[in-house]
Every structure is written in C-alpha cells, then in structure tokens.
Backbone of each chain as nested JSON, in Angstrom:
{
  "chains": [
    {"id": "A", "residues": [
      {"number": 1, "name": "UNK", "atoms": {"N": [12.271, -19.977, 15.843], "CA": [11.541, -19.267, 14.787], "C": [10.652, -18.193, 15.416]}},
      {"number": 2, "name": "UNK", "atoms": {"N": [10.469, -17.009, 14.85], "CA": [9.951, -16.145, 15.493], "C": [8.363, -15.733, 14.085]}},
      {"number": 3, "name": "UNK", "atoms": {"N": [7.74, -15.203, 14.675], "CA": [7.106, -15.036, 13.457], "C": [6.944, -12.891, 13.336]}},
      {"number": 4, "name": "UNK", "atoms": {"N": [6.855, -13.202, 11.921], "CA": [7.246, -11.504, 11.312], "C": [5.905, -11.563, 10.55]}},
      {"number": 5, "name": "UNK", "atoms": {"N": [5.943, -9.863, 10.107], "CA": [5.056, -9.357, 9.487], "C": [6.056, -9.13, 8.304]}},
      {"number": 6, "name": "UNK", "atoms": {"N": [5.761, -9.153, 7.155], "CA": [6.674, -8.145, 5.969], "C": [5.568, -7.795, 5.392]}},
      {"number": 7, "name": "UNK", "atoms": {"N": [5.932, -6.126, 4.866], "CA": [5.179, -5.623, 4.043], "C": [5.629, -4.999, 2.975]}},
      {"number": 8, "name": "UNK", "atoms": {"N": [5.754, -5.178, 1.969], "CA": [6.136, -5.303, 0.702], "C": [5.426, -4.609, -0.158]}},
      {"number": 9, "name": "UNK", "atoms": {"N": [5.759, -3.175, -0.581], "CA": [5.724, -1.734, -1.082], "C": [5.486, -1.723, -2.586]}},
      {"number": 10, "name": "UNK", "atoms": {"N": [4.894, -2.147, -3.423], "CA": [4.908, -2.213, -4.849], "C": [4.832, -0.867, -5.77]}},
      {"number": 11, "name": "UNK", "atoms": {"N": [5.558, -0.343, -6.004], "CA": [5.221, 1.144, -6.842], "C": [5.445, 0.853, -8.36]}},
      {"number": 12, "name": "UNK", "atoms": {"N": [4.79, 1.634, -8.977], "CA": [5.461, 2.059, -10.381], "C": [7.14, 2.952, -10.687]}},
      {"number": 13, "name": "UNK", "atoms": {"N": [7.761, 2.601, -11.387], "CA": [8.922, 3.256, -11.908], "C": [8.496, 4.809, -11.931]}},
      {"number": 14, "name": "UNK", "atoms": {"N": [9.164, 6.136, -11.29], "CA": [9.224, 7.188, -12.602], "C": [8.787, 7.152, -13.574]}},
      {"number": 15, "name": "UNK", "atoms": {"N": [8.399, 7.743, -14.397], "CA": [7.597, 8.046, -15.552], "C": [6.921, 6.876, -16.272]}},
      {"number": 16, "name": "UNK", "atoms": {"N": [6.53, 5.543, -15.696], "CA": [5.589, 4.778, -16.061], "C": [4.084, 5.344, -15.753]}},
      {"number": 17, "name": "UNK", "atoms": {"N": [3.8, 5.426, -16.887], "CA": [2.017, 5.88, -16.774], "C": [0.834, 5.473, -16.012]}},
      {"number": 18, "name": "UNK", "atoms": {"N": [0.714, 6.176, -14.967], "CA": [-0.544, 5.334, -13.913], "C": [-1.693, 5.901, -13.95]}},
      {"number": 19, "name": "UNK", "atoms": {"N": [-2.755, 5.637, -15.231], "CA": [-3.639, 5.728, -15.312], "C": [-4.65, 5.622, -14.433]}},
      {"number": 20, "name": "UNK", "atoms": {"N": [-4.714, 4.798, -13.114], "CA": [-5.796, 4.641, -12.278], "C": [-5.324, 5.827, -11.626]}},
      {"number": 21, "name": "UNK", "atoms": {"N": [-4.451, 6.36, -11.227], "CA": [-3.963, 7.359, -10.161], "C": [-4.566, 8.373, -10.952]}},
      {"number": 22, "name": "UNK", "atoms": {"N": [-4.101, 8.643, -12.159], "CA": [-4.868, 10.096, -12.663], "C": [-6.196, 10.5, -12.505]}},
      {"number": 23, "name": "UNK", "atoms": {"N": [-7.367, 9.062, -12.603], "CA": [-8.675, 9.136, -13.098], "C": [-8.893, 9.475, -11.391]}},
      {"number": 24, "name": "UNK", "atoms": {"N": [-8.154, 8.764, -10.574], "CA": [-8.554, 8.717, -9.211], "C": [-7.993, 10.345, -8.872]}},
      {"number": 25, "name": "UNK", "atoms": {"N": [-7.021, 11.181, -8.761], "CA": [-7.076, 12.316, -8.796], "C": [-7.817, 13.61, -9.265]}},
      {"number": 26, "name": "UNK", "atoms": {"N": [-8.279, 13.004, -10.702], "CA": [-9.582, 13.937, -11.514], "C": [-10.562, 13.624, -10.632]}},
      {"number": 27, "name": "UNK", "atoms": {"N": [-10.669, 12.783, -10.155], "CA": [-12.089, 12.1, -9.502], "C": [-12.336, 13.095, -8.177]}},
      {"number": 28, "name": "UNK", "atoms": {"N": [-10.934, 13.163, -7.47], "CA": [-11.057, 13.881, -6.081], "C": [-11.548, 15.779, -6.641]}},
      {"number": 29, "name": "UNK", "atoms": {"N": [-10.145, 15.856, -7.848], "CA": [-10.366, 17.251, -7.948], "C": [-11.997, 18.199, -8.24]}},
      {"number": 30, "name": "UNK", "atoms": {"N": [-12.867, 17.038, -9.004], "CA": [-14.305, 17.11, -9.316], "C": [-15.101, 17.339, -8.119]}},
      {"number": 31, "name": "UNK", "atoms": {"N": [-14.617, 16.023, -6.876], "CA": [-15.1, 16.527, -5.717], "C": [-14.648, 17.615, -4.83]}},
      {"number": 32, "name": "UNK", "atoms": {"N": [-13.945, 18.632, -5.31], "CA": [-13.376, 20.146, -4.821], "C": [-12.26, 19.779, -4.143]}},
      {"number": 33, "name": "UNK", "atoms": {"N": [-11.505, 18.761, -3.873], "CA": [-9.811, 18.679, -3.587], "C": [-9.303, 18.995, -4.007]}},
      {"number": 34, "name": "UNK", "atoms": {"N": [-8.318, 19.645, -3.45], "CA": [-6.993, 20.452, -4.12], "C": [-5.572, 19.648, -3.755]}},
      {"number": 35, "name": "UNK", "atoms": {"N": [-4.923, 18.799, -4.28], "CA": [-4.04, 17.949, -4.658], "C": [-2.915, 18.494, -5.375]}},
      {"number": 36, "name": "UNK", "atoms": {"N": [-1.745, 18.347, -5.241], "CA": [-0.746, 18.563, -6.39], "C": [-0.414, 17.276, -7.593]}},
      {"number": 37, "name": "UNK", "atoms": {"N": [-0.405, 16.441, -6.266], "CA": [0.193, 14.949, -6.995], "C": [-1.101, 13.579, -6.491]}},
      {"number": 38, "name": "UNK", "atoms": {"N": [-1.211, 12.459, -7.223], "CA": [-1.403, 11.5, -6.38], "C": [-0.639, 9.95, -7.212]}},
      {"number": 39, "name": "UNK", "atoms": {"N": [-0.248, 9.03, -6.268], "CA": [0.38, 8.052, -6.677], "C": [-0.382, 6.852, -5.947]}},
      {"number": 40, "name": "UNK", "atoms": {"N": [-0.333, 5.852, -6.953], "CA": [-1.444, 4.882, -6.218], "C": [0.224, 3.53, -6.144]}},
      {"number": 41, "name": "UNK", "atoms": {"N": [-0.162, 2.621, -5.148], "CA": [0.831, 1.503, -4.994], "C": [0.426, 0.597, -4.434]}},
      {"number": 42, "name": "UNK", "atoms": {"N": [0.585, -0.93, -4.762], "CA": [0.331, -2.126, -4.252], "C": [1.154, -2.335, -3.072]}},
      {"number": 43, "name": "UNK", "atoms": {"N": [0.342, -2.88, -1.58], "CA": [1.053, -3.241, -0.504], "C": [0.538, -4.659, -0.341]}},
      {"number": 44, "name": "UNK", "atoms": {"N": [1.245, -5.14, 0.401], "CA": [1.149, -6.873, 0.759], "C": [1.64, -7.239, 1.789]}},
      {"number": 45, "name": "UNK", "atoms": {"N": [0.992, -7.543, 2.685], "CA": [1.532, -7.849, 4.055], "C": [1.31, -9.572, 4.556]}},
      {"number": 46, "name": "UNK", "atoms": {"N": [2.763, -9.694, 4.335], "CA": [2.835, -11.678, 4.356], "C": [3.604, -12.269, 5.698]}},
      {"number": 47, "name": "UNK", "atoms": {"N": [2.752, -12.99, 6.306], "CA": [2.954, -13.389, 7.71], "C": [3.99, -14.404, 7.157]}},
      {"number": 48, "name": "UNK", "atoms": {"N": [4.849, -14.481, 7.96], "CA": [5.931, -15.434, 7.704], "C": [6.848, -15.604, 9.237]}},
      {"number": 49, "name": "UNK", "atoms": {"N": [6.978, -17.151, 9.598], "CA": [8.288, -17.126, 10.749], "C": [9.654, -17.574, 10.145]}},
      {"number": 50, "name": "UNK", "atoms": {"N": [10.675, -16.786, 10.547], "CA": [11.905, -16.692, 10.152], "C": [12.781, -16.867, 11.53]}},
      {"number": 51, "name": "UNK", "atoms": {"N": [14.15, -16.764, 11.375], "CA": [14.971, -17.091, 12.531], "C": [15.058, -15.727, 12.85]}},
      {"number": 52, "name": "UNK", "atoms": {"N": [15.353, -14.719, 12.074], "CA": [15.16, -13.571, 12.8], "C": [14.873, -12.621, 11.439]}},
      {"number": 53, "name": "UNK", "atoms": {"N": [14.897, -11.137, 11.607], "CA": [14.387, -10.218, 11.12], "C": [14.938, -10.534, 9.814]}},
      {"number": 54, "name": "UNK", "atoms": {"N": [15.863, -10.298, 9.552], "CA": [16.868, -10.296, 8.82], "C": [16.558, -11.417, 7.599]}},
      {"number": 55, "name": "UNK", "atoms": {"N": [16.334, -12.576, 7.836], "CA": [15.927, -13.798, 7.202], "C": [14.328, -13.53, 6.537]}},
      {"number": 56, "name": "UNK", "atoms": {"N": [13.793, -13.293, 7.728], "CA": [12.403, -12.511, 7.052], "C": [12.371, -11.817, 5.928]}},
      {"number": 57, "name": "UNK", "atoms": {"N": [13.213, -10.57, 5.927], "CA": [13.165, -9.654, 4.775], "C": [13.721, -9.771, 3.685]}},
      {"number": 58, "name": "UNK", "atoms": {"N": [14.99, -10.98, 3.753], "CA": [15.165, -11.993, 2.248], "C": [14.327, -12.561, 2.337]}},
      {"number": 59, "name": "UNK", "atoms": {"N": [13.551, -13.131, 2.519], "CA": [12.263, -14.222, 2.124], "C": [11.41, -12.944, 1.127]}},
      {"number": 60, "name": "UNK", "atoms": {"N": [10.852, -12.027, 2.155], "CA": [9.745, -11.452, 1.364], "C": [10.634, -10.368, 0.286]}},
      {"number": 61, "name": "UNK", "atoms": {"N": [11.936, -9.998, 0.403], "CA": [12.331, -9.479, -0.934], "C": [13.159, -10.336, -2.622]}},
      {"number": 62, "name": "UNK", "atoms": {"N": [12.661, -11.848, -1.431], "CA": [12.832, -12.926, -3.249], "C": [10.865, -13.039, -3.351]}},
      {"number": 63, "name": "UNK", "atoms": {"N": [10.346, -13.069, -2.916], "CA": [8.963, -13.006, -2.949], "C": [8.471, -11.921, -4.034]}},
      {"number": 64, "name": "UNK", "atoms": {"N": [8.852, -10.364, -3.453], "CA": [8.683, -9.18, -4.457], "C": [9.656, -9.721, -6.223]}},
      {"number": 65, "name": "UNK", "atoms": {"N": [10.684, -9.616, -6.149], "CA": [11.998, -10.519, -7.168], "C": [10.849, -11.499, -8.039]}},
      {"number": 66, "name": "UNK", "atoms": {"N": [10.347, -12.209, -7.509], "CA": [10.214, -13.56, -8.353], "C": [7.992, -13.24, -8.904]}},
      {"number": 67, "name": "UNK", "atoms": {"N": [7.853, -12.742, -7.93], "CA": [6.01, -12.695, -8.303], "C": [5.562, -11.718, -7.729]}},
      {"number": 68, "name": "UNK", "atoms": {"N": [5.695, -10.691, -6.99], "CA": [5.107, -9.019, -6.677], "C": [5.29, -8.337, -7.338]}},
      {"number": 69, "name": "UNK", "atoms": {"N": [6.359, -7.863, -7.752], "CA": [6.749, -6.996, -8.624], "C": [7.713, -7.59, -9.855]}},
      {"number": 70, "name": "UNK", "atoms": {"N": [6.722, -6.401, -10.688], "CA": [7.618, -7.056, -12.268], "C": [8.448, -6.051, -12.59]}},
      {"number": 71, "name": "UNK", "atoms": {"N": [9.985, -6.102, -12.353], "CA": [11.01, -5.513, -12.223], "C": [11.325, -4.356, -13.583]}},
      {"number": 72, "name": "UNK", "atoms": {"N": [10.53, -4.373, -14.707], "CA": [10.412, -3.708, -15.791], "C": [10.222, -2.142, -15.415]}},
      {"number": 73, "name": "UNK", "atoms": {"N": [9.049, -2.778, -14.297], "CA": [8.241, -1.363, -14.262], "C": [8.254, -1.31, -12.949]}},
      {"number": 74, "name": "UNK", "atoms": {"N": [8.453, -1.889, -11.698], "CA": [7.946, -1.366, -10.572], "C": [9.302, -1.262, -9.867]}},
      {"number": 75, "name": "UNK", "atoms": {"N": [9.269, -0.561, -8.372], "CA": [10.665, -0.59, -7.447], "C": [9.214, -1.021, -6.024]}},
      {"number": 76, "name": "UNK", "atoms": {"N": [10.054, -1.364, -5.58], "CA": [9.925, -1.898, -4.446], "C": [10.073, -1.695, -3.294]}},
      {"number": 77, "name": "UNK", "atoms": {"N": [9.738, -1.962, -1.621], "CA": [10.338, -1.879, -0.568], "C": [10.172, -3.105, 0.484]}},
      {"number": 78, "name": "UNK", "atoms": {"N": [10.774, -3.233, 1.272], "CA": [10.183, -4.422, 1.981], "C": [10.352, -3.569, 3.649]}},
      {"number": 79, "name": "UNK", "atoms": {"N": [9.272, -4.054, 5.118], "CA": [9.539, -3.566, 6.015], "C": [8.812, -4.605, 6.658]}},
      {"number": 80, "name": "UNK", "atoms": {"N": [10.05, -5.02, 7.679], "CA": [9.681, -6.074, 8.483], "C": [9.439, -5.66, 9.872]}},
      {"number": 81, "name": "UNK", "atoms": {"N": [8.265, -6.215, 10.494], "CA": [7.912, -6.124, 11.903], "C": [7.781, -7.589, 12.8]}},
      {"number": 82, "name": "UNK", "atoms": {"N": [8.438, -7.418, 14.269], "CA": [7.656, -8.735, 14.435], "C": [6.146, -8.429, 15.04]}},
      {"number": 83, "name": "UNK", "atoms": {"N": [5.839, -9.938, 14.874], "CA": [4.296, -10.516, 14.853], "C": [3.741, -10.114, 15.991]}}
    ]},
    {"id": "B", "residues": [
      {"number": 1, "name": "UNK", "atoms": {"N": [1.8, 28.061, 4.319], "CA": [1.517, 26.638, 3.636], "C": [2.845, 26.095, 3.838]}},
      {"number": 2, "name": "UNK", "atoms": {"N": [2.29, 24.282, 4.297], "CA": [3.339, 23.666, 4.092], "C": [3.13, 22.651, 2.846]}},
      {"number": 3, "name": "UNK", "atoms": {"N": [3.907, 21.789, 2.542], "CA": [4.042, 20.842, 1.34], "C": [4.056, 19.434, 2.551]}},
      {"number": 4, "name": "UNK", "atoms": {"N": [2.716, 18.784, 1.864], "CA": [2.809, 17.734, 2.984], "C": [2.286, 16.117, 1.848]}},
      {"number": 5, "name": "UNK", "atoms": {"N": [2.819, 15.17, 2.304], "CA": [2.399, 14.185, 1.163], "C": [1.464, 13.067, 2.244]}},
      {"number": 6, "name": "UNK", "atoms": {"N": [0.565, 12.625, 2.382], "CA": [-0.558, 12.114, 3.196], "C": [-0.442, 10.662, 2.415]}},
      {"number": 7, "name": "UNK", "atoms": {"N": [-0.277, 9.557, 3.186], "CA": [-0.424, 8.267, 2.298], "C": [-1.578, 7.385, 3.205]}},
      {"number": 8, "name": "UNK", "atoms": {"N": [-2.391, 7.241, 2.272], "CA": [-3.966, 6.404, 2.773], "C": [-4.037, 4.918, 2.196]}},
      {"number": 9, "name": "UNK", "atoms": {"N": [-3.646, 4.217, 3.322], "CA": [-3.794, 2.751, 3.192], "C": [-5.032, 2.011, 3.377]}},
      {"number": 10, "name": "UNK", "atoms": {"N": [-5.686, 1.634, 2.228], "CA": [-6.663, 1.146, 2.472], "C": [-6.84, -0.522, 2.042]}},
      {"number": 11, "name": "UNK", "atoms": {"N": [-7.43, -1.103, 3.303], "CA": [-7.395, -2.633, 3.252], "C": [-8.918, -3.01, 3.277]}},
      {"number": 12, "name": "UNK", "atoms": {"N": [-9.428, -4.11, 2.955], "CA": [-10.574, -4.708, 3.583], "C": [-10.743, -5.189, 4.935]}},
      {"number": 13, "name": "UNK", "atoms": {"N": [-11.872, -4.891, 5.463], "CA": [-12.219, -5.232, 6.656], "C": [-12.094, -6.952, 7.012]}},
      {"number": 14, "name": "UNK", "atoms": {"N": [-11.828, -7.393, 8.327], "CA": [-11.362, -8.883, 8.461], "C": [-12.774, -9.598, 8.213]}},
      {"number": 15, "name": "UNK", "atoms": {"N": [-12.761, -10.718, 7.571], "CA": [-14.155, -11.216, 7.15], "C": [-14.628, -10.794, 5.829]}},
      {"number": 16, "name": "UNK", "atoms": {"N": [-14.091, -10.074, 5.153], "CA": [-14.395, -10.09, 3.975], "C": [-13.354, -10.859, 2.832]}},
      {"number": 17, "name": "UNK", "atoms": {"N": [-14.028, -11.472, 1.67], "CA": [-13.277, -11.945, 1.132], "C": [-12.35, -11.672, 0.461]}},
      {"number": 18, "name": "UNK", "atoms": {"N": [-11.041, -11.666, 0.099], "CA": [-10.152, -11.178, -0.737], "C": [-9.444, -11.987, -1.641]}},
      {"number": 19, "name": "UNK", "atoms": {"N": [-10.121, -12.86, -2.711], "CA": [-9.204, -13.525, -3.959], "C": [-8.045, -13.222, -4.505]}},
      {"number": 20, "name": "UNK", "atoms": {"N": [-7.679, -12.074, -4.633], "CA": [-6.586, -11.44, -5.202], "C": [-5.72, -12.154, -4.169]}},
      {"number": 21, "name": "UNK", "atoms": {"N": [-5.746, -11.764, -2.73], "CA": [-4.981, -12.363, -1.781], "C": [-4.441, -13.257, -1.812]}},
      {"number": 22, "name": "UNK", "atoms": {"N": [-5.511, -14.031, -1.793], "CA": [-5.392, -15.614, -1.961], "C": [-4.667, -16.499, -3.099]}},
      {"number": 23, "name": "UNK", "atoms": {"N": [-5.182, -16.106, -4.102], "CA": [-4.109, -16.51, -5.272], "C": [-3.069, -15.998, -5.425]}},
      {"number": 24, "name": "UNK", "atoms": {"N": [-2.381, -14.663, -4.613], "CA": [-1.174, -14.38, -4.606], "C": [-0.568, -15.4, -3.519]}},
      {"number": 25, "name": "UNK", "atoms": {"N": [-1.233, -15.446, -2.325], "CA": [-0.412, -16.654, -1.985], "C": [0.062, -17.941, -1.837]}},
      {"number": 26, "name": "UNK", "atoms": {"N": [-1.234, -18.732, -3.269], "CA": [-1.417, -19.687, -3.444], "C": [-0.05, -19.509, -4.359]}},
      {"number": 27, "name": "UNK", "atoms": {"N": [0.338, -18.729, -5.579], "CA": [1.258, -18.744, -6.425], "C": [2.448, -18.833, -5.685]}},
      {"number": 28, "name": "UNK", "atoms": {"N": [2.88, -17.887, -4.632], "CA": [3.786, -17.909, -3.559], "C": [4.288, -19.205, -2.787]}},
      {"number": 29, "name": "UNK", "atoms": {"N": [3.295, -19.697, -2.658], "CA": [3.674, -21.421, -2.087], "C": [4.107, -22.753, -3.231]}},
      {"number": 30, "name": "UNK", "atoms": {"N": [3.184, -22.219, -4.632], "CA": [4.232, -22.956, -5.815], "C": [5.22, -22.821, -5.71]}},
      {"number": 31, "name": "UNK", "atoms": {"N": [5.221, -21.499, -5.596], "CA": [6.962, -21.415, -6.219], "C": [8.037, -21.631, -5.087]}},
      {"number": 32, "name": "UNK", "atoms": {"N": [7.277, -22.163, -3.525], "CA": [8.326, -22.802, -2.827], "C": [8.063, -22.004, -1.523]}},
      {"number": 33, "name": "UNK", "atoms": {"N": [7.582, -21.081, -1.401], "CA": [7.649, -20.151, -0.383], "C": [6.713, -20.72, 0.543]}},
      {"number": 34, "name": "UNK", "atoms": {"N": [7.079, -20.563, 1.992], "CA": [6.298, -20.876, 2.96], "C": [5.997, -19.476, 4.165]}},
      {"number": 35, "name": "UNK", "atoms": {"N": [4.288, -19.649, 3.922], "CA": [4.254, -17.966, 4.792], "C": [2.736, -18.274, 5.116]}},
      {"number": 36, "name": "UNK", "atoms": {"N": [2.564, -18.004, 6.123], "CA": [0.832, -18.412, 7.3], "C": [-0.309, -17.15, 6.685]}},
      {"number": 37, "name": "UNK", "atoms": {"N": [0.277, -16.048, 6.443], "CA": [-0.864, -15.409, 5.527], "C": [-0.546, -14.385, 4.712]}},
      {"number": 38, "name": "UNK", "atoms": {"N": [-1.481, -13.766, 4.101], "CA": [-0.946, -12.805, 2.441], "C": [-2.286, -12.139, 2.925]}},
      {"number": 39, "name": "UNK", "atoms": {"N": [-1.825, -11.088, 3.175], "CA": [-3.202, -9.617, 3.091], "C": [-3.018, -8.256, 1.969]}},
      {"number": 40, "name": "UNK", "atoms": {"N": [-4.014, -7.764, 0.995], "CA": [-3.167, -6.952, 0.272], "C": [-4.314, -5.918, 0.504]}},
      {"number": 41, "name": "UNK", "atoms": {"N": [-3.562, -4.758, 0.343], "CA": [-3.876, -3.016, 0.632], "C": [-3.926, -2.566, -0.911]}},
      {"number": 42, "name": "UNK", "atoms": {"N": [-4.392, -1.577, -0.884], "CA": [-4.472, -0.364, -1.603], "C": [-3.574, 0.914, -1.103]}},
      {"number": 43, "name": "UNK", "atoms": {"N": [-2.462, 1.35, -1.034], "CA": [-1.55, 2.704, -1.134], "C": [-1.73, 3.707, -1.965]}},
      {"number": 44, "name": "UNK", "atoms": {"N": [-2.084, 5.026, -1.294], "CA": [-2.425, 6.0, -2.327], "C": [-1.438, 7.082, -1.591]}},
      {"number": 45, "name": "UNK", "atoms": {"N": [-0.375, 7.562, -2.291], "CA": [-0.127, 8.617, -1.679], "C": [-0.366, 10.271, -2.439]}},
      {"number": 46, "name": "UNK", "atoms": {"N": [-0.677, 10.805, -1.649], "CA": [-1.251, 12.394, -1.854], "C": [-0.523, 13.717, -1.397]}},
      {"number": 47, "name": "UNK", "atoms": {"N": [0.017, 14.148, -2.58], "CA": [0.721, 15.402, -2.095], "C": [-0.033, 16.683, -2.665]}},
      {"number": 48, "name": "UNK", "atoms": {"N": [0.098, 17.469, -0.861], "CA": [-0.643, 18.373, -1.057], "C": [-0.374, 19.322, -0.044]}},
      {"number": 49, "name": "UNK", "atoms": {"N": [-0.766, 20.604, 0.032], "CA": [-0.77, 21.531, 0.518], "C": [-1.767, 22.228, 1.698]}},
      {"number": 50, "name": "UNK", "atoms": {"N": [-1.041, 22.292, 2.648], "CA": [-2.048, 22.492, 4.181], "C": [-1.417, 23.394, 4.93]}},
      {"number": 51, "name": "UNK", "atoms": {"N": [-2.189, 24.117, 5.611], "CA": [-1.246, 25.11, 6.853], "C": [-0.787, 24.235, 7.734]}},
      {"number": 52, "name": "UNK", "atoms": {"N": [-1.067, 23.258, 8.571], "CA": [-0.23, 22.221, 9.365], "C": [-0.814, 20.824, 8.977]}},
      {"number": 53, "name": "UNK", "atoms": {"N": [-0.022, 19.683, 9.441], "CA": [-0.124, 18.382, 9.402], "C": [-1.567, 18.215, 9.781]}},
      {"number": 54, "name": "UNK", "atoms": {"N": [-2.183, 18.361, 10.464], "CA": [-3.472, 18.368, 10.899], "C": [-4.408, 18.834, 10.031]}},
      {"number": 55, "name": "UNK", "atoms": {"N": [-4.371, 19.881, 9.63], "CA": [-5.186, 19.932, 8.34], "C": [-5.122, 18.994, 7.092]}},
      {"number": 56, "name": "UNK", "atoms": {"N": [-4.361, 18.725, 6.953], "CA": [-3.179, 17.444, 5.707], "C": [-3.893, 16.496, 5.721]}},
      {"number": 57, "name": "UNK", "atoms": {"N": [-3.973, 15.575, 7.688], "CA": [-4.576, 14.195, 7.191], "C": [-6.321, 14.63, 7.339]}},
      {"number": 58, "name": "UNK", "atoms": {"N": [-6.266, 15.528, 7.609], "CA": [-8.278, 15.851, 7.904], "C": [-8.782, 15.744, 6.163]}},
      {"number": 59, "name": "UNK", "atoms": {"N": [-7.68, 16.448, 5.632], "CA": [-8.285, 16.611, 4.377], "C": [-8.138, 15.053, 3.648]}},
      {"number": 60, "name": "UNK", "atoms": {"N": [-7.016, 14.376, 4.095], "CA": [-6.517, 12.901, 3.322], "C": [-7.902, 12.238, 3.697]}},
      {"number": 61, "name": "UNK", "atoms": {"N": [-8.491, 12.089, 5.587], "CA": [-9.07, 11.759, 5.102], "C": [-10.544, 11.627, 4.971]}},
      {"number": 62, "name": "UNK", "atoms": {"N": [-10.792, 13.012, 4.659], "CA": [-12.031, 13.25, 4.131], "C": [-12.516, 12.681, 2.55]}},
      {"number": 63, "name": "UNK", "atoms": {"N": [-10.745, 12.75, 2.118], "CA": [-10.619, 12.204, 0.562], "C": [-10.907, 10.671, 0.761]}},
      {"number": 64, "name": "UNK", "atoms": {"N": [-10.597, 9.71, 1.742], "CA": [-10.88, 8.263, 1.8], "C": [-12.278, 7.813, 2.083]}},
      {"number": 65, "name": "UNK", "atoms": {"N": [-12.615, 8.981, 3.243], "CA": [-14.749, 8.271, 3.668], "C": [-15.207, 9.011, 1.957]}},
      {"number": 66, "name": "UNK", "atoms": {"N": [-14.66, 9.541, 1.076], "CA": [-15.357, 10.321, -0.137], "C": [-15.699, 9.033, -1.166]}},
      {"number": 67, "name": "UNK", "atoms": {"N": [-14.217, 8.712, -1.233], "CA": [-13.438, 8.194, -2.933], "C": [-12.963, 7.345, -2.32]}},
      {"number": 68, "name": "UNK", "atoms": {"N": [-11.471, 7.034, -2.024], "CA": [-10.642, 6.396, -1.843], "C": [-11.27, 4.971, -1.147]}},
      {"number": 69, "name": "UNK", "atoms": {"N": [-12.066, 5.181, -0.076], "CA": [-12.379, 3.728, 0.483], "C": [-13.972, 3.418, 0.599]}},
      {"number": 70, "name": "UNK", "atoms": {"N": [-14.219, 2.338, 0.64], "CA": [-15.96, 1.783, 0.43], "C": [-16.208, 2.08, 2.024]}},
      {"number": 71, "name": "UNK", "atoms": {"N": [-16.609, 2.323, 3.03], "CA": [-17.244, 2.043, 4.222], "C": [-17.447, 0.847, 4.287]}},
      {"number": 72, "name": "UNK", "atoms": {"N": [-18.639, 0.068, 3.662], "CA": [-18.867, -1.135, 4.117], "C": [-17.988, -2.275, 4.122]}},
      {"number": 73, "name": "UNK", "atoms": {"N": [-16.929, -2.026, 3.058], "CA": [-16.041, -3.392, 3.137], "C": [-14.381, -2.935, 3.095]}},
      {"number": 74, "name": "UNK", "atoms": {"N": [-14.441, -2.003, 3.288], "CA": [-12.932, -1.23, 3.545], "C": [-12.734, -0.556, 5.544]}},
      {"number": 75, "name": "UNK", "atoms": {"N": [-11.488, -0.782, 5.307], "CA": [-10.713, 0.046, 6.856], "C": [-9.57, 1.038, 5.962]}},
      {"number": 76, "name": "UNK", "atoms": {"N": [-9.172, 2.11, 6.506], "CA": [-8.206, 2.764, 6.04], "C": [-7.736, 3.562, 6.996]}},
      {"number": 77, "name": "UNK", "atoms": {"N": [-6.133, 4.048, 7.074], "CA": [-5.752, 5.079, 8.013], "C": [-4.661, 5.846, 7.497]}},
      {"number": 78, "name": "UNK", "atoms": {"N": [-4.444, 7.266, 7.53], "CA": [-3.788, 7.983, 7.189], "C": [-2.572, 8.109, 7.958]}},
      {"number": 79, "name": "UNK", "atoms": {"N": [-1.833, 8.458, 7.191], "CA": [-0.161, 9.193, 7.834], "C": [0.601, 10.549, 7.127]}},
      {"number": 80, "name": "UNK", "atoms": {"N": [0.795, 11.133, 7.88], "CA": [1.166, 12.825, 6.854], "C": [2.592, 12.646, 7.284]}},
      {"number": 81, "name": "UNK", "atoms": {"N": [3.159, 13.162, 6.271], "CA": [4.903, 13.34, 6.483], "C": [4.888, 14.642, 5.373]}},
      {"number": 82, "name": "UNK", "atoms": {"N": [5.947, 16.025, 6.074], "CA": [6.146, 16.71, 5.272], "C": [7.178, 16.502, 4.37]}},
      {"number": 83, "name": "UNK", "atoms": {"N": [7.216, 16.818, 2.977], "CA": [7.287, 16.782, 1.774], "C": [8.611, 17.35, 1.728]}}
    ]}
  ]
}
C-alpha cells in the first residue's frame, strides 16, 4: 500500500449561476481590479493508501460520484499524487 | 497584452479548525470509504489580462492578501497559465 494524495476539483456546470463568484468579482472590481471572468470551485484533498495510483483515483472519483459533487450541477476532476 | 487565467487556492492554515472538513469525511467513512485525512480549499480562478505572466500572478495575488484570503487563518498560492 502506498499512500496518495487525491485532489478532487468540484466546479459548477456551464451556465449554472454562481452567485458567490459574481459578488466576489464586483467585490474585486470596487477594489480597482480589472478582471474579465472569475469562477469560484470546491477542492478537497483526501489522504488515502491505495495499491497504486490508479486505485487511488477510483477511490476518490466514487468519493466525488457518491458525496462531492452533485452530478446535476457540478463536473469534476480528480489528480492524484503520491504522499 | 496577453489573456492569462490565474487560479488562487486558498486553504486554512494547519491548526486551525475546519468542520466542513471534518464532516465531509466523517460522511465519507459512512458510506464505506476509508481515507487518513480530508482537507478542503477554496479555488478561484481569474481571467484576466497582463503584459506577461508575472504581472498576472502579482496582480492574482494582490487580489488574495485584498479579498480572496483572511491572513490570519488562511494560506494561499497562485498559478498563471495562459488562456
């Protein structure tokens, strides 16, 4: 068993409405930033030992699947490192 | 000008408490999963416009010691990739 890092990328869909990102962009532009875009996203980084990489990143992409992300609205990524 | 998108990860500092964390990986071990720890971030990514990469993350993150992250109970670090 080796032990891994996964970090697990939570975004919103395309055109799902991300209200914190906007207020947080008005917020910068007030403080004189000049921005085109901003996108806000949940990350999660879950220590886990697996047999190898590979095993790791099915673990933490039934992890995202079942309770990180709610598949309606978000896409996902997973990126495994070892420990 | 280039088109550059700056993504600012911001986590809490080690020693501070994080509940959200915790009950994500308390739910994670209901549902069967076995993993030694759960740390969660804040992802903001920022697209924007700079004469080089260097200007990009100066400005990303001038936007994080501003807005984006607390000092006292936040760490954060930037990464620029052109757009």
């Amino acid at each position: 068993m080796t032990a891994y890092t996964a970090t697990v990328t939570v975004r919103l869909k395309r055109g799902v409405l991300d209200p914190e990102a906007e207020t947080t962009q008005q917020a910068l532009e007030r403080l004189g930033f000049e921005l085109s875009d901003l996108r806000s996203a949940d990350r999660f980084e879950v220590d886990l030992d697996a047999a190898d990489a590979g095993e790791a990143a099915d673990r933490a992409d039934e992890m995202a699947e079942r309770l990180l992300a709610n598949p309606t609205i978000h896409d996902y990524d997973v990126a495994v490192a070892e420990r």
